[in-house]
C-alpha positions as CSV (number, residue, x, y, z in Angstrom):
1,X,-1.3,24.3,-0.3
2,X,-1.7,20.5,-0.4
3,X,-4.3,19.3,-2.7
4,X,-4.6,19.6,-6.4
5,X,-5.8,22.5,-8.8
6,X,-5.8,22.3,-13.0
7,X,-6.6,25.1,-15.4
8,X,-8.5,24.0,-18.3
9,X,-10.3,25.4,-21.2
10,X,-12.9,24.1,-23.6
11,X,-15.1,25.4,-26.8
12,X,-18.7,25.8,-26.9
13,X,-19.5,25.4,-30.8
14,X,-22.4,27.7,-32.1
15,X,-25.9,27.2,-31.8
16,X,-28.4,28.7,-34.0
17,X,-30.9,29.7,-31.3
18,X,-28.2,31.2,-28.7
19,X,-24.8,32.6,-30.4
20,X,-23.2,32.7,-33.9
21,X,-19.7,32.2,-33.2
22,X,-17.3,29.9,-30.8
23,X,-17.6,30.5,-27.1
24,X,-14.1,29.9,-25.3
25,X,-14.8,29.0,-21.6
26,X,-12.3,28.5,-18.8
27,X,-12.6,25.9,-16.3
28,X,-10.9,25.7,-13.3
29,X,-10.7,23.1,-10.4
30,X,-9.1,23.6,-7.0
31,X,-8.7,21.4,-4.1
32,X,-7.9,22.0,-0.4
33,X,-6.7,19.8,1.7
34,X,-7.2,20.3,5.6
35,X,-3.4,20.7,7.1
36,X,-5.3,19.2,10.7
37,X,-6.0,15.4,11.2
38,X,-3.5,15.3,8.2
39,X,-2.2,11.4,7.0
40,X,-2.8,8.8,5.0
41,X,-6.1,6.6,5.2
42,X,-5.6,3.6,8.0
43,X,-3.6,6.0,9.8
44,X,-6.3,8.8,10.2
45,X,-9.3,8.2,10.2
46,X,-12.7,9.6,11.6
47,X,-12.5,13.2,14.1
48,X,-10.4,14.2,16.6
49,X,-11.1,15.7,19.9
50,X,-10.5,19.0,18.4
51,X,-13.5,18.5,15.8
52,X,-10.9,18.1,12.8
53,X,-11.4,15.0,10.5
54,X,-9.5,13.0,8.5
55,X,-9.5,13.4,4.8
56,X,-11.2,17.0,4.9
57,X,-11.1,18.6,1.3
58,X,-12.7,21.8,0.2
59,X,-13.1,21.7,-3.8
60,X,-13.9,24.6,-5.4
61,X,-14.5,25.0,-9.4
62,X,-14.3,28.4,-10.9
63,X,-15.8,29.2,-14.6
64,X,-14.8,32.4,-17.0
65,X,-16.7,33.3,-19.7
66,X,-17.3,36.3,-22.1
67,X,-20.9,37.1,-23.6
68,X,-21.6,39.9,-25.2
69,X,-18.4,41.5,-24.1
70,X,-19.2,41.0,-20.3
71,X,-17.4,39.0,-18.5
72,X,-19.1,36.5,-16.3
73,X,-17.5,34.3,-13.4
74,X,-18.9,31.5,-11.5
75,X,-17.6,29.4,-8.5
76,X,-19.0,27.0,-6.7
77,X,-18.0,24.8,-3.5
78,X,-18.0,21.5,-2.3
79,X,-16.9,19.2,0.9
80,X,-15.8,16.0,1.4
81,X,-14.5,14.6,5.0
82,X,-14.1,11.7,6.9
83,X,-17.6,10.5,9.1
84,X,-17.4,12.9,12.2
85,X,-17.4,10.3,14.5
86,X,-14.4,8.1,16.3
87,X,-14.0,5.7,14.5
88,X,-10.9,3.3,13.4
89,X,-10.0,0.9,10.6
90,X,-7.1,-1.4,10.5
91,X,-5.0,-1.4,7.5
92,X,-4.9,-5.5,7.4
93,X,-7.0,-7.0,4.1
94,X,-8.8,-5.9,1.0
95,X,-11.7,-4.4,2.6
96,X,-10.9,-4.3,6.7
97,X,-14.4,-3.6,8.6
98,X,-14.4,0.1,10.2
99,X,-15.0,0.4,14.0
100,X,-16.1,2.7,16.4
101,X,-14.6,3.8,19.5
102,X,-15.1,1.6,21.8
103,X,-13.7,4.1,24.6
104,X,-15.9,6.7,23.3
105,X,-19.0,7.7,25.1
106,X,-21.8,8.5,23.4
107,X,-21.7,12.4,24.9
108,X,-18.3,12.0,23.5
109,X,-19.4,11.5,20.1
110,X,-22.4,13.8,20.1
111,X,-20.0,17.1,21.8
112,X,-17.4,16.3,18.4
113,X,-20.0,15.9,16.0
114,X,-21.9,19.4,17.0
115,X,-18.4,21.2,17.6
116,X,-17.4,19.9,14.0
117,X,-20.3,21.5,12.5
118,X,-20.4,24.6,14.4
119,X,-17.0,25.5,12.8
120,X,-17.7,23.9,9.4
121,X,-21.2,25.9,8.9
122,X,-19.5,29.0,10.5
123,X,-17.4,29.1,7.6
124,X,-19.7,27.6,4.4
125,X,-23.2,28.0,5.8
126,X,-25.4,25.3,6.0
127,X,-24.9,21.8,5.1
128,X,-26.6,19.1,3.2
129,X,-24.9,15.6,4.8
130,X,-24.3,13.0,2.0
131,X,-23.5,9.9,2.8
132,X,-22.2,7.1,0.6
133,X,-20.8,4.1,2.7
134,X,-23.2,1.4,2.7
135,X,-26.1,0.9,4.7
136,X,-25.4,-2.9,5.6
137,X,-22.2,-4.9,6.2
138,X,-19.2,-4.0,6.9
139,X,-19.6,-0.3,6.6
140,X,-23.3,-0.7,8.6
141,X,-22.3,-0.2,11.7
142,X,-20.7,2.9,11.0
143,X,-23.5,4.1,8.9
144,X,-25.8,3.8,11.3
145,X,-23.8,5.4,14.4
146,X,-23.6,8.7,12.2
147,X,-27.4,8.7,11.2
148,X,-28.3,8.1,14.8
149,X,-26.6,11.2,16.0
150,X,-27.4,13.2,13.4
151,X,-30.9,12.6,14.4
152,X,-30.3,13.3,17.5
153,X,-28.3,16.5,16.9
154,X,-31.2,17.4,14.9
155,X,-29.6,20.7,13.8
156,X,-31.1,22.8,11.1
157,X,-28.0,23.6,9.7
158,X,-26.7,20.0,8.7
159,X,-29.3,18.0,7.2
160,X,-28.3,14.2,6.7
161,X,-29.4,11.9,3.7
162,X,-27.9,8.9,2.6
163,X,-27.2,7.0,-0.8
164,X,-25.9,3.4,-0.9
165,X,-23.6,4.1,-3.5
166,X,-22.7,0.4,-4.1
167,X,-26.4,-0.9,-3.3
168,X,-27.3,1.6,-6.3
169,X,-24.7,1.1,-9.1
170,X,-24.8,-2.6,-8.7
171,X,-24.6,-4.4,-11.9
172,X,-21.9,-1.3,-13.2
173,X,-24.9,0.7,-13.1
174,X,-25.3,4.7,-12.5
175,X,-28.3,5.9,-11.4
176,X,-28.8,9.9,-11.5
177,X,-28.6,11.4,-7.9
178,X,-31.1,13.7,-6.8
179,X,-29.8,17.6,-6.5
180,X,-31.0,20.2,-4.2
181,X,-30.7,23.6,-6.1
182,X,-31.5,25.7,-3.0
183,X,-27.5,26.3,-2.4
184,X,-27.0,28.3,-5.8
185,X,-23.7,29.4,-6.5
186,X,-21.5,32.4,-6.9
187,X,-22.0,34.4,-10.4
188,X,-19.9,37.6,-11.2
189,X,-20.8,39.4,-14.3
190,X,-19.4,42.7,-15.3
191,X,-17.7,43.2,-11.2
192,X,-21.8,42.6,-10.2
193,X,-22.6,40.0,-7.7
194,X,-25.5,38.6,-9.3
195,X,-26.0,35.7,-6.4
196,X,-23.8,34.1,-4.3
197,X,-24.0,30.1,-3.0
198,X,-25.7,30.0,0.2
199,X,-24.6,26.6,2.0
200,X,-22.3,23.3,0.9
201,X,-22.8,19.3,0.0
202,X,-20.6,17.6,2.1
203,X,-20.1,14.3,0.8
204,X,-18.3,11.5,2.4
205,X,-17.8,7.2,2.1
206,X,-15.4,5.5,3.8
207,X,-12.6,7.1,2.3
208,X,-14.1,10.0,0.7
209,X,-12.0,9.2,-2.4
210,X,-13.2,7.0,-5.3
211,X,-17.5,6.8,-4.4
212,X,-16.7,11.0,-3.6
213,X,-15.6,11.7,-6.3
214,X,-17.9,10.4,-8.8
215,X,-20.6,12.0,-6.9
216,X,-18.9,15.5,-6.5
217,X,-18.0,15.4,-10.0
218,X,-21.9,14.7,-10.8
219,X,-22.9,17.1,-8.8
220,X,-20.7,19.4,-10.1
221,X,-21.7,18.8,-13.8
222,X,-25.4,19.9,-12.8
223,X,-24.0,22.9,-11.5
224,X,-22.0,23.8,-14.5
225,X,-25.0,23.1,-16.9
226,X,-26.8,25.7,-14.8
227,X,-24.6,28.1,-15.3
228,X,-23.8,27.7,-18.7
229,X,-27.9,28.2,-19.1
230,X,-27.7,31.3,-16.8
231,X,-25.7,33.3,-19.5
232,X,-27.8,31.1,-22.4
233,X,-25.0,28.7,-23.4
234,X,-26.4,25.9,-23.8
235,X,-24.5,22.4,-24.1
236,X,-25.6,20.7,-28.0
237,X,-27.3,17.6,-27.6
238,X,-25.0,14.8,-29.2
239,X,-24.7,11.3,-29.4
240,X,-20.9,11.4,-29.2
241,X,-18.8,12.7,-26.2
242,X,-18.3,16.6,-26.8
243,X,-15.3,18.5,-26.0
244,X,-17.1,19.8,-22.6
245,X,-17.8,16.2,-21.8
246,X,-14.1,15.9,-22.5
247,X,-12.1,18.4,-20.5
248,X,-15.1,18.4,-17.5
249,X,-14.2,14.7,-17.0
250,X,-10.4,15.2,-17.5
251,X,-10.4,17.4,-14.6
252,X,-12.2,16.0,-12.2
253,X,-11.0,12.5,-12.5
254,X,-7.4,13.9,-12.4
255,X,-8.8,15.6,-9.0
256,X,-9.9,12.5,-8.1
257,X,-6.8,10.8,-8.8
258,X,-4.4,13.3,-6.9
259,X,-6.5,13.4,-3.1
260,X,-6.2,9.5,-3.8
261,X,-2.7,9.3,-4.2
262,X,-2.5,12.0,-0.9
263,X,-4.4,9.9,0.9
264,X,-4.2,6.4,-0.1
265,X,-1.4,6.6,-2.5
266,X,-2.7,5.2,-5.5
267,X,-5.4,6.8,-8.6
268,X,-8.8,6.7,-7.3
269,X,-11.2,3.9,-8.0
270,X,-13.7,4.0,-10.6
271,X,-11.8,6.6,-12.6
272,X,-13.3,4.8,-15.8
273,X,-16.6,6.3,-15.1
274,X,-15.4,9.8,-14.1
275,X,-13.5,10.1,-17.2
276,X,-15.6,8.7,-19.5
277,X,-18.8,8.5,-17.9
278,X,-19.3,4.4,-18.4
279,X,-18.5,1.6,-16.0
280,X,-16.7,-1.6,-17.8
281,X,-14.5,-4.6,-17.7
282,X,-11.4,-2.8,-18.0
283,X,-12.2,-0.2,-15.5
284,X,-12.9,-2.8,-12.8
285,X,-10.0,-4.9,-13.1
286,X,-7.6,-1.6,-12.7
287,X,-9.6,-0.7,-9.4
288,X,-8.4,-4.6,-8.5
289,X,-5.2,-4.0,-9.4
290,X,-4.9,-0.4,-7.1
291,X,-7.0,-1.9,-4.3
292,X,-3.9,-4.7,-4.2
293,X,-1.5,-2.1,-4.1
294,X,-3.6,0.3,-1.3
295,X,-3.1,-2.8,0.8
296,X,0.5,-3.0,0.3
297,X,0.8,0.6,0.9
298,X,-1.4,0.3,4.0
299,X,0.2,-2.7,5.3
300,X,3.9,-1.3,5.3
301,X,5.4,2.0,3.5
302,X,2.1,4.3,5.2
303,X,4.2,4.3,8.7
304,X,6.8,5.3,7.5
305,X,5.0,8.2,5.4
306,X,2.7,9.6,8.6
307,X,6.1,9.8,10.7
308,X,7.3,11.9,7.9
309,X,3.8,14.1,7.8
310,X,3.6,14.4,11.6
311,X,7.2,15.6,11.3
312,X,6.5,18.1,8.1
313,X,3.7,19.7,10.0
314,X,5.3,20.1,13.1
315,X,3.3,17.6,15.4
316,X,6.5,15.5,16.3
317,X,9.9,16.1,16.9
318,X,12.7,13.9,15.5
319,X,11.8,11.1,18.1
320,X,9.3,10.1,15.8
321,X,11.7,8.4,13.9
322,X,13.3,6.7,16.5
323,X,10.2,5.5,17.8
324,X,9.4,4.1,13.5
325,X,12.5,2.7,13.8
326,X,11.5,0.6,17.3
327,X,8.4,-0.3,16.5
328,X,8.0,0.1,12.4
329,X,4.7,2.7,12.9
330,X,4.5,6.0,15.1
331,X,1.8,7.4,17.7
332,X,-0.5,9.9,15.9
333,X,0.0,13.1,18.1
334,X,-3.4,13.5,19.7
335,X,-2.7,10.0,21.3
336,X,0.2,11.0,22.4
337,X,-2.1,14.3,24.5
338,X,-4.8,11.7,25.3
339,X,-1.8,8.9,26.5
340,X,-0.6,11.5,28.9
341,X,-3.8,12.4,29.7
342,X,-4.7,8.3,30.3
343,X,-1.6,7.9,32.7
344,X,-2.4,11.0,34.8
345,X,-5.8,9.5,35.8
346,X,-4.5,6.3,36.6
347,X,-2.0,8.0,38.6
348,X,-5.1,9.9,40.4
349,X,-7.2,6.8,40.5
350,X,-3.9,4.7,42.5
351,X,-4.1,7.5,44.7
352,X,-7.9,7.7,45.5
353,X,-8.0,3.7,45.8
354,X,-4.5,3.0,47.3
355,X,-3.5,6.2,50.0
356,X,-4.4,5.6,53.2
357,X,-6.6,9.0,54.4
358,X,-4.1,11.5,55.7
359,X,-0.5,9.7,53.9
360,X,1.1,13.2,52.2
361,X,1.5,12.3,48.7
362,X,5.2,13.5,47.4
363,X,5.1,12.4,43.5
364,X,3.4,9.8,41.6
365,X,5.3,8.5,37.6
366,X,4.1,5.9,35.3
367,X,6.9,3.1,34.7
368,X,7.6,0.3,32.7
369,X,8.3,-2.6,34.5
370,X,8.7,-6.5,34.5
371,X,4.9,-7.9,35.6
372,X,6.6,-10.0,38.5
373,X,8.6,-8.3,41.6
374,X,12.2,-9.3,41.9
375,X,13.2,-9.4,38.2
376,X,14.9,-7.2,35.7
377,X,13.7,-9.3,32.4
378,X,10.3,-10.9,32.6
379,X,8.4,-13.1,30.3
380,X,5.6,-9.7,30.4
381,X,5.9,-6.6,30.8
382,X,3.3,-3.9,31.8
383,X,3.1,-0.2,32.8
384,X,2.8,0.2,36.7
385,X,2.6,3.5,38.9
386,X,4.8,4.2,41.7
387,X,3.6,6.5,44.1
388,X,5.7,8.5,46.7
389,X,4.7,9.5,49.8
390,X,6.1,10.8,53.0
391,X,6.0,7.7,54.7
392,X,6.3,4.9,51.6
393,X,6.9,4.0,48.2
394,X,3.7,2.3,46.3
395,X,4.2,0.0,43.5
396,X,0.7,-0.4,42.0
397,X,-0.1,-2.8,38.7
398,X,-3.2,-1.1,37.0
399,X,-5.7,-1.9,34.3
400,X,-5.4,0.8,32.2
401,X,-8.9,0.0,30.1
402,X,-11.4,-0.7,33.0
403,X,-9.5,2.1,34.9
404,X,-9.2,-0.1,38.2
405,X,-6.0,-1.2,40.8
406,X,-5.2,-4.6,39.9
407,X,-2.8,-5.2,42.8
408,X,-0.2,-3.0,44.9
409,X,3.0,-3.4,47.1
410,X,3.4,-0.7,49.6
411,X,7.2,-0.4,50.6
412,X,7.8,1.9,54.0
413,X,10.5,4.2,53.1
414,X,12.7,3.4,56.3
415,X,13.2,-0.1,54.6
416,X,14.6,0.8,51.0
417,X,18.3,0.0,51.2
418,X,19.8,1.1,48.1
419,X,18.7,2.3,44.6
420,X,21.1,1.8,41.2
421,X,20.6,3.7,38.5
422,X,22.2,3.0,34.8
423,X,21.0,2.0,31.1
424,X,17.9,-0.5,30.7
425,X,18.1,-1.5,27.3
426,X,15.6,-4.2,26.5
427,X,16.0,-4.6,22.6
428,X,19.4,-4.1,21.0
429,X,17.6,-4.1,17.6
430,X,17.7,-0.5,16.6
431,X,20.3,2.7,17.0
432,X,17.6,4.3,19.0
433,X,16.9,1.1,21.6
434,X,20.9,1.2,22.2
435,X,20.6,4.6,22.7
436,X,22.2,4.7,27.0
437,X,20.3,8.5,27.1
438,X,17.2,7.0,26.2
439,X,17.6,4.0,27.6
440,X,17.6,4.4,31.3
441,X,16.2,2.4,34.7
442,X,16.8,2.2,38.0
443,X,16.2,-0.8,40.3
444,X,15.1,-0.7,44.2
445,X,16.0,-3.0,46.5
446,X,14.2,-3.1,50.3
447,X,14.1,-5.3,52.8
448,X,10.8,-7.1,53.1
449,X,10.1,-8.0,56.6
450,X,7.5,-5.0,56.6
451,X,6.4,-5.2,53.0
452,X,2.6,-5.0,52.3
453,X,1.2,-6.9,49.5
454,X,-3.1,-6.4,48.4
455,X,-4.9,-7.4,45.7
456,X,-8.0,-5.7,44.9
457,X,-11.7,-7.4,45.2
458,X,-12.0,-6.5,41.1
459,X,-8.9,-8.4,40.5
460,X,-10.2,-11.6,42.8
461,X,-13.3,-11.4,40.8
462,X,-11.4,-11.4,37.8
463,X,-9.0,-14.1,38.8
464,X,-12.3,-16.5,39.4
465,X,-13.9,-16.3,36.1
466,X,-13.9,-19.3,33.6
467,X,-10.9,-20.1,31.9
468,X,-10.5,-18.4,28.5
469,X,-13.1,-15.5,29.8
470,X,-12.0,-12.0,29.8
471,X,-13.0,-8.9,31.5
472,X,-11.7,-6.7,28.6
473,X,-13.0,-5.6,25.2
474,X,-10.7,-7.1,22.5
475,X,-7.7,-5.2,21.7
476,X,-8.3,-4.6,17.9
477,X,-11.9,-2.4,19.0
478,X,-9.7,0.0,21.0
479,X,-8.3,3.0,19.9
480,X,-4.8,3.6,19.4
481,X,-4.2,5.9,22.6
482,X,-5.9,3.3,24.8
483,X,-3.4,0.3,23.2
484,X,-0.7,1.9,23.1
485,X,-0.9,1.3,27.1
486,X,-2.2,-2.0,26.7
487,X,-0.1,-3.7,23.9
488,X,2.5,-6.1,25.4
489,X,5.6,-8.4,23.7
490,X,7.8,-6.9,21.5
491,X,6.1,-3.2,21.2
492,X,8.0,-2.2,24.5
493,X,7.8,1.1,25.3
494,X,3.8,1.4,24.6
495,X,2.7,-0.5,27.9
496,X,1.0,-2.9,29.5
497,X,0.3,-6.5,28.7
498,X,-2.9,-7.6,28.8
499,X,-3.7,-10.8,27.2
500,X,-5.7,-12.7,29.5
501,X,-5.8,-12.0,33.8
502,X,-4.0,-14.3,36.0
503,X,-5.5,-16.9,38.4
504,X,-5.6,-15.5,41.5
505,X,-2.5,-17.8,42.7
506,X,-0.2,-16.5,40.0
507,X,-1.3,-12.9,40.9
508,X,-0.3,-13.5,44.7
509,X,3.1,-15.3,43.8
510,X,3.6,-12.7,41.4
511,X,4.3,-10.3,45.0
512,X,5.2,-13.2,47.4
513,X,8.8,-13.1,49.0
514,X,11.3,-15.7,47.7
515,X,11.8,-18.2,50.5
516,X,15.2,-17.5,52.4
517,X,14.7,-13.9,51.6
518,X,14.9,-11.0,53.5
519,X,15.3,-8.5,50.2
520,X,13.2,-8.0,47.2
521,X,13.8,-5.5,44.5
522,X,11.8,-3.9,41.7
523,X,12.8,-2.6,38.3
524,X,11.6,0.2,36.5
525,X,12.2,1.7,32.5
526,X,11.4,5.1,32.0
527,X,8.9,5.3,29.3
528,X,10.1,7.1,26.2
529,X,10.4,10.9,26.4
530,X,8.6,13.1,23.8
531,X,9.3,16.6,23.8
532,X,6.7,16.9,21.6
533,X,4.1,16.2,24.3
534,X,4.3,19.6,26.1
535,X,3.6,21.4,23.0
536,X,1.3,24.3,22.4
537,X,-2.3,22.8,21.7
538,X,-2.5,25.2,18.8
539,X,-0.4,23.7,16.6
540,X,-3.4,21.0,16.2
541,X,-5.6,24.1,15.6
542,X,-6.6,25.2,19.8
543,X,-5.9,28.1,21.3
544,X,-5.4,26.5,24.8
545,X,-1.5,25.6,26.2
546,X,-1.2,21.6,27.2
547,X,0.9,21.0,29.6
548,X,0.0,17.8,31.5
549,X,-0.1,18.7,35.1
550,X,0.8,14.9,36.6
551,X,4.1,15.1,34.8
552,X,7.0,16.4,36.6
553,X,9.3,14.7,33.9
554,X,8.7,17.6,31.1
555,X,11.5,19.3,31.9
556,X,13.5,16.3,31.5
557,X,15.2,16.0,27.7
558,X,15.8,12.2,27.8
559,X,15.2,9.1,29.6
560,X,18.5,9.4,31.7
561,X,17.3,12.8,33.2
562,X,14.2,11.3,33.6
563,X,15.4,8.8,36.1
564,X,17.8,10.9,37.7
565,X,14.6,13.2,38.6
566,X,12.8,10.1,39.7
567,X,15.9,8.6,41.7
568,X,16.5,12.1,43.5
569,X,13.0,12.2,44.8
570,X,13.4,9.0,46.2
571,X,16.3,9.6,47.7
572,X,15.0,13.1,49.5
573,X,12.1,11.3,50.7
574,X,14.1,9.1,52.2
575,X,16.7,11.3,53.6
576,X,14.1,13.0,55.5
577,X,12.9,9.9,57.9
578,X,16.7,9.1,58.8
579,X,17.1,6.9,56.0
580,X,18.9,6.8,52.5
581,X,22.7,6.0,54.7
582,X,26.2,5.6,52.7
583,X,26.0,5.0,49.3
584,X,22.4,4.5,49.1
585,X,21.9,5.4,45.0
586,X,24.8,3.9,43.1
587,X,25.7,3.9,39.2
588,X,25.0,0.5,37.9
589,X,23.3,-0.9,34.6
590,X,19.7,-2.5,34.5
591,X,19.8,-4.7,32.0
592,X,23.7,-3.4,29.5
593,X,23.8,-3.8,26.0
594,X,25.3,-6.9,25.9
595,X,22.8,-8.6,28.1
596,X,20.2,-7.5,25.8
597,X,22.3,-8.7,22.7
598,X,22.4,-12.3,24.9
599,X,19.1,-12.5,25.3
600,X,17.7,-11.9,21.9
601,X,17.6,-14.5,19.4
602,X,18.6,-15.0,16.3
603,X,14.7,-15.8,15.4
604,X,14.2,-12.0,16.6
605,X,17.2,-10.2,15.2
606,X,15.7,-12.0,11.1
607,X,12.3,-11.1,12.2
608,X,13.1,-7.5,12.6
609,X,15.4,-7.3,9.7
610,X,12.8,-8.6,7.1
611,X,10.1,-6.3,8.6
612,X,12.2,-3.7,7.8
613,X,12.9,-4.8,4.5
614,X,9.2,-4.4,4.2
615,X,8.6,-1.2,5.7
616,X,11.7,0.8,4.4
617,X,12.7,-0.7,1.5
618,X,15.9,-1.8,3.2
């Protein structure tokens, strides 16, 4: 179990109305961490297509005590769990703003958020929604997303209210929360079920950690006054803190403290008033002091510690590593489903808008590849499909986030005159991006007397627009899945550069034929091999197999294979319309070792090494 649990015990002195003697009472707390949509908090945040959210905690508190000699036990349950919506937050500042989906439809949204429920009250009954971020600002946006489609879900088993937590305690400030006492809770006396806690608070802010917590913990105290009273124990009025006050806070700011450290890996904020029930000076400048160090911990040593969860729980294989090691963060595992996922309809789409009617399609792969024709190393990079058919090879630029054909080359088959295959290593930087197995390419060559070269009525439109204007959404309000196909410069292996569209001459040079010509060649990098991607979906809590059907590659253990696969198609496609004569797929190096050592700076090579420095520790 991940999570926290501590046994404690406190005195109840006498009281002249209700006993005569000491009452000993054990207290216990116990906290549940949710093994799915596990990781720290800019790395997971919000649901998952599965319904699992980020941050989900069940805490339960169990009380013993002995009256009368009967023994009497009491348990009662609480939620807390990331808003059910997609949703992101970048781990950049003090307080970054959170931000939905932009690739998320509404439907989307509204499926997750019933299916979420649906398991959640299937298990705990019916819920009362509490919701803490605030109502304006940054968090507003957010806030206002999840009321709205809680309205609309409308269901009579999650009921949403909302509490401004820092609108409300301004000024260091508590105000007492209302309670609903229609849940009740679990009492045991004497092996009796006497009544039993018929539905759950669910409590969340932005973090469900340090607002959470003093609100469970409140909530919780009511609770344990009421059951005290149920078995006539009643807690003496004093001015002074008593030893219940004592040990109740010591627990559940010591909860508090642990899911913040899982989770954000420092001691909650606002611990001050959960321990001793008063806000102060003191208390506030310690939450500055952890809020500086949860933006340190966010900002570098969190990457390395979700590779190691994704690892633990066996969402990743050891290429997670690698991959850190690359690019100094890793691809939460339902990105990696959804990337697939992404590249299989863009495949499908270059079909649809590409194929002339009646052209047999053979294979289709997502490549990376140098943005211009006729180079090996380009200033930009992007991720293009190349489509096979029995009668030509399709080389199609595509913008992965409105979904369209930017501009393709079609190649007749009869024309390609030779193919080499070898290592494409574009950044000697790290073991992995050395690595020949996992490194691999293959460059075609053709003549291009009967080469075909279209650019698509979007991209013309595109190319037209006002300098500086942009038919994208900005990169930082996309998820990570759609990114990762997006991102450009030194993130290699994740896709497609996309900082501003072309004018419409430098998209048609981009696929014109050097003068004096009669050849052109393209080259392509296999993208990264995860043999991760083809596992069960169960292991993220489904019961239905993945395997994405677009990819012929998942039989393929590395890169090398990869292209080997990809190279033999080729070459049979060739073979079978006369072509593909002599030695038509030779052995020969993209881009070695030592031209990628040559081309890197020394700028790059410090770059890297300080922002390891950072992220490792050395």
């Amino acid at each position: 179990m991940q999570g926290y649990y501590q046994v404690a015990r406190f005195v109840i002195p006498p009281d002249p109305v209700t006993h005569d003697e000491d009452v000993l009472v054990d207290y216990v707390i116990i906290s549940r961490r949710s093994r799915y949509r596990a990781g720290l908090r800019y790395q997971r945040r919000g649901i998952d297509d599965d319904a699992n959210v980020a941050n989900f905690v069940e805490t339960e508190t169990i009380m013993r005590v002995n009256r009368l000699g009967v023994e009497n036990i009491f348990a009662y349950v609480q939620l807390r769990g990331s808003i059910p919506l997609f949703w992101t937050q970048t781990g950049y500042g003090l307080k970054p703003p959170p931000l939905l989906a932009t690739d998320r439809t509404h439907a989307q949204n509204l499926n997750v958020l019933r299916r979420h429920f649906d398991k959640s009250v299937a298990l705990y009954g019916p819920h009362t929604l509490l919701n803490l971020a605030e109502q304006h600002g940054k968090e507003g946006a957010v806030t206002d997303a999840y009321r709205q489609y809680m309205q609309e879900l409308d269901s009579p088993d999650a009921r949403y209210h909302e509490y401004d937590f820092h609108e409300e305690t301004k000024g260091m400030k508590f105000v007492p929360l209302f309670f609903f006492d229609t849940q009740g809770y679990l009492w045991i006396s004497d092996n009796i079920i006497m009544s039993q806690q018929k539905g759950v608070w669910r409590v969340n802010c932005i973090d469900c950690l340090d607002r959470t917590n003093v609100v469970q913990s409140a909530f919780a105290r009511h609770v344990l006054n009421k059951q005290l009273g149920a078995v006539a124990l009643l807690n003496p009025q004093s001015e002074t803190r008593t030893e219940t006050d004592i040990v109740f806070n010591d627990v559940w700011a010591n909860n508090g403290d642990s899911i913040s450290r899982a989770y954000a890996g420092t001691s909650a904020l606002k611990g001050d008033f959960t321990r001793t029930g008063r806000r102060d000076l003191s208390g506030m400048l310690n939450d500055g002091v952890n809020s500086l160090a949860r933006m340190y911990t966010a900002t570098f040593s969190d990457w390395f510690s979700q590779a190691v969860i994704d690892f633990i729980l066996g969402y990743r294989r050891l290429s997670v590593f690698s991959e850190f090691l690359l690019k100094l963060q890793s691809t939460d595992p339902r990105d990696l489903i959804r990337l697939s996922k992404i590249r299989a309809e863009a495949i499908a789409t270059s079909v649809s808008r590409v194929l002339p009617e009646g052209e047999r399609l053979l294979s289709g792969w997502t490549l990376f590849a140098p943005r211009e024709l006729n180079k090996r190393i380009g200033d930009k990079f992007e991720e293009k499909v190349l489509l096979l058919t029995a009668k030509a090879l399709y080389i199609v630029s595509y913008d992965y986030t409105l979904e369209k054909v930017k501009i393709y080359t079609r190649v007749p088959l009869e024309d390609i005159l030779s193919i080499s295959q070898g290592v494409y290593i574009l950044s000697p930087l790290e073991e992995a991006s050395r690595d020949p197995a996992q490194n691999a390419g293959f460059v075609i060559t053709w003549r291009n007397t009967n080469q075909i070269t279209r650019v698509t009525s979007y991209s013309i439109r595109n190319s037209l627009e006002a300098p500086g204007s942009s038919p994208t959404p900005p990169l930082a309000g996309l998820p990570a899945a759609r990114r990762s196909v997006i991102n450009a410069g030194s993130k290699l292996s994740q896709g497609l550069s996309r900082t501003k569209v072309p004018v419409l001459s430098n998209m048609l040079s981009n696929a014109t034929l050097s003068p004096g010509s009669h050849t052109t060649f393209g080259s392509f990098k296999v993208l990264p091999i995860d043999p991760a991607r083809t596992r069960r979906e169960s292991s993220f809590g489904s019961s239905v197999d993945y395997i994405d059907a677009a990819d012929e590659l998942s039989s393929a253990s590395n890169c090398q294979e990869a292209a080997e696969m990809i190279v033999d198609n080729i070459r049979r496609a060739c073979e079978d319309i006369g072509g593909a004569q002599g030695e038509f797929v030779k052995k020969e190096d993209v881009v070695s070792l030592a031209e990628a050592q040559r081309m890197t700076s020394v700028y790059a090579k410090m770059e890297y090494g300080v922002k390891r420095l950072l992220w490792l520790g050395g």
